[in-house]
C-alpha positions as CSV (number, residue, x, y, z in Angstrom):
1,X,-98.2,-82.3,66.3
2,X,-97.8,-81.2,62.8
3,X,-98.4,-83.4,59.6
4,X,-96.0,-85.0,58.2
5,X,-95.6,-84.1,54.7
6,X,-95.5,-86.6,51.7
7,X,-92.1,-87.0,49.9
8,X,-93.0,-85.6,45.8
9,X,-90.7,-87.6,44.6
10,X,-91.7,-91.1,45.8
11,X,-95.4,-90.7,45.6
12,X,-94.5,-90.3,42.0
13,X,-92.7,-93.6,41.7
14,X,-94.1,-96.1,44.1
15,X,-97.7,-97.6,44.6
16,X,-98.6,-99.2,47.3
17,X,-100.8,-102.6,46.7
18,X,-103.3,-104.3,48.8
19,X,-101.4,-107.0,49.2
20,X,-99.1,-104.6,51.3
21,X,-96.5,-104.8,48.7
22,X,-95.3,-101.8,47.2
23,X,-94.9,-101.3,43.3
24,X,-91.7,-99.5,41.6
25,X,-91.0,-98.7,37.9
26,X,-88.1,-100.7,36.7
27,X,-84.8,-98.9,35.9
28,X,-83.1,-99.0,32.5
29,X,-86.4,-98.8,30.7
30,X,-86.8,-94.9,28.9
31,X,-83.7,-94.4,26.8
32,X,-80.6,-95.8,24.8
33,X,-82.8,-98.8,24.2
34,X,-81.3,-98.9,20.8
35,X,-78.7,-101.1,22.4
36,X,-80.7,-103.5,24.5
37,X,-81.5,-106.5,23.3
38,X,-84.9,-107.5,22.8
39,X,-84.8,-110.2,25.6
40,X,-83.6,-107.7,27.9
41,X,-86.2,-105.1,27.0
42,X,-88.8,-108.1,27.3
43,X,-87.6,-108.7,30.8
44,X,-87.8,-104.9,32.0
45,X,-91.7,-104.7,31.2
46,X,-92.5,-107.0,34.0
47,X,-93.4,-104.9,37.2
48,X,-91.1,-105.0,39.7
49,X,-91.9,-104.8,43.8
50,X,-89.9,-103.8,46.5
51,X,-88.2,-106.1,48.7
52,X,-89.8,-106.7,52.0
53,X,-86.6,-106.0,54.4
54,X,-86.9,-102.6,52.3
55,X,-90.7,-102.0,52.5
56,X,-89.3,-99.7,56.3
57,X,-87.5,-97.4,54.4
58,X,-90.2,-96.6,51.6
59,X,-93.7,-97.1,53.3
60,X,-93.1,-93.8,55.7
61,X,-92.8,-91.7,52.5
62,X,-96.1,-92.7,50.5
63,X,-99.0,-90.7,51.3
64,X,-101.4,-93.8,52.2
């Protein structure tokens, strides 16, 4: 059977943890920031993990 190859653009934005969670950059976060508040901004700097019931549909595309 062949490989399966790695989906580019995933392994760029998800990391998988050790904890089996998987690790996402937050949306809303690189421009027109001008009009967010700071409160809001604060908030979007916190990491943000995928959902479990979601974890199916990502895991098969990371490399690992």
């Amino acid at each position: 059977m062949p490989k399966v190859k790695t989906h580019s653009g995933s392994k760029k934005r998800f990391k998988k943890l050790k904890s089996g969670l998987i690790k996402a950059s937050r949306p809303f976060r690189r421009h027109l920031l001008s009009k967010k508040s700071a409160k809001r901004k604060r908030g979007l700097r916190k990491p943000m993990y995928i959902n479990p019931c979601d974890i199916g549909h990502v895991a098969p595309l990371l490399p690992y």
